[in-house]
Structures are given as C-alpha cells and as structure tokens.
C-alpha positions as CSV (number, residue, x, y, z in Angstrom):
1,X,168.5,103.4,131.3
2,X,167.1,106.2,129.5
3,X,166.2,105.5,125.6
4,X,165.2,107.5,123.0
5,X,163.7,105.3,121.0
6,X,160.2,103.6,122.2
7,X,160.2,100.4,123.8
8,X,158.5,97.5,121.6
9,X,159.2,94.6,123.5
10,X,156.4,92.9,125.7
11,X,158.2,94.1,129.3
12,X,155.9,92.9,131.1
13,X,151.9,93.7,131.2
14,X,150.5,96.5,129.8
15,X,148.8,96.9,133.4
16,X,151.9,97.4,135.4
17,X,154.4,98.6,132.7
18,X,151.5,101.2,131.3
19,X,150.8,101.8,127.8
20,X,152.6,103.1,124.7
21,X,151.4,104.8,122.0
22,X,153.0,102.7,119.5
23,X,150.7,99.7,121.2
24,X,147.6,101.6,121.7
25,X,148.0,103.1,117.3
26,X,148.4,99.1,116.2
27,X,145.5,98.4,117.8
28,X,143.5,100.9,115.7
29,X,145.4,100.1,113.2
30,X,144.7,96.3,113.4
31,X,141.0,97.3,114.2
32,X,140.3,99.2,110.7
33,X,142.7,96.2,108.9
34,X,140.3,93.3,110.1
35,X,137.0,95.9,109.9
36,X,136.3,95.6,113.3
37,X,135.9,98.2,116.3
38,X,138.8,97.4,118.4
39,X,142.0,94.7,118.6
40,X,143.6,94.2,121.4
41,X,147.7,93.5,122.0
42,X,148.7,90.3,124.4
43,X,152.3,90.2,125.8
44,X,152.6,86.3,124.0
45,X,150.8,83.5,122.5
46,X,150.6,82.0,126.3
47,X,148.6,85.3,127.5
48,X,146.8,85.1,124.7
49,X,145.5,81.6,124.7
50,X,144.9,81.9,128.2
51,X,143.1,85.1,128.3
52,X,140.8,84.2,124.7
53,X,140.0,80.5,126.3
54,X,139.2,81.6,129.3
55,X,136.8,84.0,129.0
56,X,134.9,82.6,125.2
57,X,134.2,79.0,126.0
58,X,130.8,78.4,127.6
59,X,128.6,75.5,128.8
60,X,127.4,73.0,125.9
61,X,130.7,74.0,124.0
62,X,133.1,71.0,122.9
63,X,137.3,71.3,122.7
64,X,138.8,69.1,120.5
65,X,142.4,69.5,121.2
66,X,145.9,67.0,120.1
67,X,146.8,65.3,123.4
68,X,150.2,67.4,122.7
69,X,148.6,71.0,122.5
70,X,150.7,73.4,124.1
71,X,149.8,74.0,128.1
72,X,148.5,77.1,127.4
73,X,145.9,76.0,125.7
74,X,144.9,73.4,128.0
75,X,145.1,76.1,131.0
76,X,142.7,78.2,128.7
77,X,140.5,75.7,128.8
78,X,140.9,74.9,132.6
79,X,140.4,78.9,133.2
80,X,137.1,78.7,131.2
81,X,133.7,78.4,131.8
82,X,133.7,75.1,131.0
83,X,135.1,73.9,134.4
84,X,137.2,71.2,132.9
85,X,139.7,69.1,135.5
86,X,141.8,68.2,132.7
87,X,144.4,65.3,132.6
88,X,144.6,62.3,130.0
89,X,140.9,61.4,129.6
90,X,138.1,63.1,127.3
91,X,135.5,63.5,129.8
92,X,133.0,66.5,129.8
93,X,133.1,68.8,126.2
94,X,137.2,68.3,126.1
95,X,138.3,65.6,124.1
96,X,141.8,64.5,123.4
97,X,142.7,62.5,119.9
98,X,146.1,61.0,119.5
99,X,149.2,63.6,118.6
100,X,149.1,64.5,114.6
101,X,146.9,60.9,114.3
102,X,143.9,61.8,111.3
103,X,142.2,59.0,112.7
104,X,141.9,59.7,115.9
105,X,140.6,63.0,115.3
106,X,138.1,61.4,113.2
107,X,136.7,58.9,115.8
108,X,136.5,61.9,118.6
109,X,134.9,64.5,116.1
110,X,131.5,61.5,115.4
111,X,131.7,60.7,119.0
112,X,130.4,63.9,119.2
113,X,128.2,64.2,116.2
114,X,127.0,60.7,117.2
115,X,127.1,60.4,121.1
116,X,124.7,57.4,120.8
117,X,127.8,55.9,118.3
118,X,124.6,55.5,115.7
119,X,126.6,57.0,112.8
C-alpha cells in the first residue's frame, strides 16, 4: 500500500528494509545533541542490547547483572567477547545478585573488589 507520508516504524532492519531520510537526519541530529560524531538508530531495546554488548565487552571486563535482567541482556553478554556460557551461577566476569536485593549486590560488587574476600 502506497503512503504518502514516511514510514517511522521499525519495519524490520534497516539492512533489508533500506534507509529513510527521516532515520539517517535523527542520527545527525542526535550526533550534534550528545556532541559526538555520529548516533546510530536500533530497531528496539532487544537489538540494541544485543548489538552494544556484543561487540563493547572485552576480556578482564566484569557484568554485574540482577538474576532477572531482561534476555537480551544476558544474550549481549553471551554474544560478547567475553565468552560467557551463562545460566544461574556467577562464574567468569558475570555475576548474578538476587532480583532488586541491595545486599546482594553489595556482596557480588566486594567479591570483586576483594576476590581474596580480605575486605
């Protein structure tokens, strides 16, 4: 069906649907907002996560994550260099604390300040 008016929905990627102008201006517009030399549209929150994980996180880096973080965060972090297995435990640089629980997150963050357990 033919439109007149641009599409703004995600309809799919940008690699297969092509490019529209309106994308390709708020991503210079975006660019000179934040001061830097180029943004970059994703389709959702899932592409994004995936896609910024996947690609940032390096040997010697640690993820703290909430045992109930969204999947796409946890398939970032599977997609990364980090070659993490996943599941329930907190082996390698990925560590799980217990969902919304301050005290958990406490004991995993001086695990890893203190991996001796000296502090």
């Amino acid at each position: 069906i033919a439109s007149a008016s641009p599409l703004l929905g995600s309809t799919g990627s940008r690699l297969l649907s092509g490019d529209t102008p309106l994308a390709a201006s708020l991503e210079v517009d975006l660019a000179k907002a934040h001061n830097r030399p180029s943004a970059l549209l994703f389709n959702s929150g899932y592409d994004a996560n995936l896609s910024v994980l996947g690609c940032s996180l390096m040997p010697g880096d640690f993820v703290v994550m909430d045992e109930l973080c969204h999947n796409s965060l946890i398939m970032g972090v599977r997609m990364s260099r980090l070659g993490w297995e996943g599941g329930g435990d907190s082996s390698g640089n990925v560590r799980m604390f217990r969902h919304n629980d301050v005290d958990s997150l406490v004991k995993v963050l001086d695990g890893i300040a203190n991996p001796s357990g000296n502090g």
